[in-house]
Legacy VTK file of the C-alpha trace (Angstrom):
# vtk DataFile Version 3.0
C-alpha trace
ASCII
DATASET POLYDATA
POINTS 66 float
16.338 3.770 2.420
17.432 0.444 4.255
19.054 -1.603 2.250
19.905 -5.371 3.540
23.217 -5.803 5.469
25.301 -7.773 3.618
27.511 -9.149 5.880
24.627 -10.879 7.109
23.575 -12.340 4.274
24.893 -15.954 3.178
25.776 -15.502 -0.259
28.000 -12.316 0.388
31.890 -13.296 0.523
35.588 -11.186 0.906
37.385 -11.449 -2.783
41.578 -11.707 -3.338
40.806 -8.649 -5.968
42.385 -5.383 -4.250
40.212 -3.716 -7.255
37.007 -6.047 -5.840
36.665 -6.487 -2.550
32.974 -7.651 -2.342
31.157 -10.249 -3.790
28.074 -11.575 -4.247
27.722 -15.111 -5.117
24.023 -15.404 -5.192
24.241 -12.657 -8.588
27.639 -13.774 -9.456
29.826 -10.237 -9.414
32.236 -8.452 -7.141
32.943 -4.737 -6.318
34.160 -1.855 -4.830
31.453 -0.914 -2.565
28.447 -3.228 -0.559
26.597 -5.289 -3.407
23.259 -4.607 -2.169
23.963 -0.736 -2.752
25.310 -1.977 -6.103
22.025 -3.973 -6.767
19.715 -0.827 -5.884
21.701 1.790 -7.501
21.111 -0.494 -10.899
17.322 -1.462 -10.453
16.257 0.815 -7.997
14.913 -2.501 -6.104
16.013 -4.010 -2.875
17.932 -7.109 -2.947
15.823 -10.033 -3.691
18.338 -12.856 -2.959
19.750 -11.594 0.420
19.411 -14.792 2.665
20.306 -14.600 6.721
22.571 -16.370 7.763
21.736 -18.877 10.516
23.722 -17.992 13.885
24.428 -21.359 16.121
22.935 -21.660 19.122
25.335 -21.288 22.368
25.508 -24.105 24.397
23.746 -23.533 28.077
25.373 -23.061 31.246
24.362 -26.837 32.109
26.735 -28.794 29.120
29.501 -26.992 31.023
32.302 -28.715 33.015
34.307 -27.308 35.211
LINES 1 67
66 0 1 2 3 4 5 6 7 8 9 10 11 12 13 14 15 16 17 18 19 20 21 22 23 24 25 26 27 28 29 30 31 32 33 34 35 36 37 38 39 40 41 42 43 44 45 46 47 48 49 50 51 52 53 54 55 56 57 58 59 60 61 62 63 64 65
């Protein structure tokens, strides 16, 4: 069982709630543990809205100055 890391994923964010650290805006909740273990322990399915998020590119050695 993988499930999708969701600090990868672009709708997972950090809550203020000490109870509910995790959230999930893409499903709209929070929680104590990783939302995609939430989402699989509840429908036994993967999660269908986990989105990458897009990394930016690092600038080449050449658009350096010394």
């Amino acid at each position: 069982m993988t499930l999708p890391n969701c600090f990868q994923c672009i709708h997972y964010y950090i809550t203020h709630d000490p109870q509910r650290p995790y959230g999930c805006r893409a499903l709209g909740f929070k929680s104590r543990t990783n939302p995609a273990r939430v989402v699989f322990l509840s429908s036994g399915l993967h999660c269908q809205l986990f989105s990458a998020k897009q990394r930016p590119e690092e600038p080449s050695d050449k658009s350096r100055t010394a």
